[in-house]
C-alpha atoms as a printed R data frame, in Angstrom:
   type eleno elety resid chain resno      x      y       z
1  ATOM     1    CA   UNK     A     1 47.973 85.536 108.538
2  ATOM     2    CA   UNK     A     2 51.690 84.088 107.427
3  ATOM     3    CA   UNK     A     3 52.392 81.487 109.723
4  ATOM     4    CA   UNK     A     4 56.003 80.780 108.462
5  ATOM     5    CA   UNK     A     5 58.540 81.412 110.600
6  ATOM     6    CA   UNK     A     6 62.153 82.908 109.094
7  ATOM     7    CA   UNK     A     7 65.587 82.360 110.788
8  ATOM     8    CA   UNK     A     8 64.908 86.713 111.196
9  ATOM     9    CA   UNK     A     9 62.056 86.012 113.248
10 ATOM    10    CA   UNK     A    10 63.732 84.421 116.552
11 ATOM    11    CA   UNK     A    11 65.867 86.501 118.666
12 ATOM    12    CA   UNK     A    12 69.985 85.987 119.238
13 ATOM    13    CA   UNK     A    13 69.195 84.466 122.166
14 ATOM    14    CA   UNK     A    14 66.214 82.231 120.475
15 ATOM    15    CA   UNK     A    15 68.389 80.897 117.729
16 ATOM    16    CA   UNK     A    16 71.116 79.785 120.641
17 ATOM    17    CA   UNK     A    17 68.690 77.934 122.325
18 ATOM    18    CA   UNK     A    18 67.104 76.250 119.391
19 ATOM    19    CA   UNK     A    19 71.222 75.190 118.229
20 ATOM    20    CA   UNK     A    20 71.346 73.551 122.085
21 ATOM    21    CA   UNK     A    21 68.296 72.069 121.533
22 ATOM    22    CA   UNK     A    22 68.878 70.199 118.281
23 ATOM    23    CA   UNK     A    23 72.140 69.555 119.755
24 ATOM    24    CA   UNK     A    24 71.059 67.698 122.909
25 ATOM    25    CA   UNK     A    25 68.640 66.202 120.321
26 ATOM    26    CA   UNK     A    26 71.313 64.609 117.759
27 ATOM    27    CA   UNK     A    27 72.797 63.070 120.780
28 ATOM    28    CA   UNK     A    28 70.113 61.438 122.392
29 ATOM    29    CA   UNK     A    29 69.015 59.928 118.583
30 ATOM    30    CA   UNK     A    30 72.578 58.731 118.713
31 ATOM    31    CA   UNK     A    31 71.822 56.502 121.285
32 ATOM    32    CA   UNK     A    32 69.277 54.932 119.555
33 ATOM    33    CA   UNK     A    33 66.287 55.187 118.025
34 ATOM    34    CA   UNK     A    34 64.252 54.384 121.347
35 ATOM    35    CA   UNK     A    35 65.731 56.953 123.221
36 ATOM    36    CA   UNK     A    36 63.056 59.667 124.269
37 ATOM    37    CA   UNK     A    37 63.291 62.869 122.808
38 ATOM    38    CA   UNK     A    38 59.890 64.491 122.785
39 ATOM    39    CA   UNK     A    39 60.526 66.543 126.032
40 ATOM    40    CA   UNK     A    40 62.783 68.459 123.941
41 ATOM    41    CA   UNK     A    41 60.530 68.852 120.677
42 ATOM    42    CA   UNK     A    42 58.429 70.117 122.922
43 ATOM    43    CA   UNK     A    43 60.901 72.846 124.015
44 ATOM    44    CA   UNK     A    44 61.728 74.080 120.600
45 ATOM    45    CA   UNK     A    45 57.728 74.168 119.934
46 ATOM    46    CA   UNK     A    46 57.273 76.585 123.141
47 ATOM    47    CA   UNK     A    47 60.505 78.765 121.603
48 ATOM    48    CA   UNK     A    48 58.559 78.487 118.202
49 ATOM    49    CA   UNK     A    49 55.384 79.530 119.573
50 ATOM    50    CA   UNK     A    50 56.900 82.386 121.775
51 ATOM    51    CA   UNK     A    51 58.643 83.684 117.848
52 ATOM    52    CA   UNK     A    52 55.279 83.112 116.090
53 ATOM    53    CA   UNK     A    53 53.305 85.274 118.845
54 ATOM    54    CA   UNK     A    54 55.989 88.166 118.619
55 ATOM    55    CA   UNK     A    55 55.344 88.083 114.375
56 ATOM    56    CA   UNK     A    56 52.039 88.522 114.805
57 ATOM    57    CA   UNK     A    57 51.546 91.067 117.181
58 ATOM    58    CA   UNK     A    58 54.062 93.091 114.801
C-alpha cells in the first residue's frame, strides 16, 4: 500500500484549504516561536487523512 500522498491526490477544494492553513500557520510562527499552532497541524492532518482514505479506496 503507497502511502505517499501527490499534490493530484487532494481535491481543488483540498489544496485551498491546505494554502489557508499554512497561511494562518506562517502567521501565527511570526509571532513567535511560542505561539500555539498545533490546532491547525491538526487540521491539515484530518484534510491529509480524508486524501489518503480516498487513494486507497481507488
Amino acid at each position: 500500500m503507497d502511502d505517499d500522498l501527490k499534490l493530484s491526490d487532494f481535491t481543488g477544494g483540498e489544496k485551498v484549504h491546505l494554502a489557508l492553513l499554512h497561511t494562518r500557520m506562517a502567521k501565527r510562527g511570526l509571532a513567535g516561536p511560542t505561539v500555539y499552532i498545533d490546532d491547525l497541524k491538526k487540521k491539515v492532518e484530518r484534510v491529509e487523512k480524508r486524501a489518503l482514505n480516498r487513494k486507497n479506496k481507488q
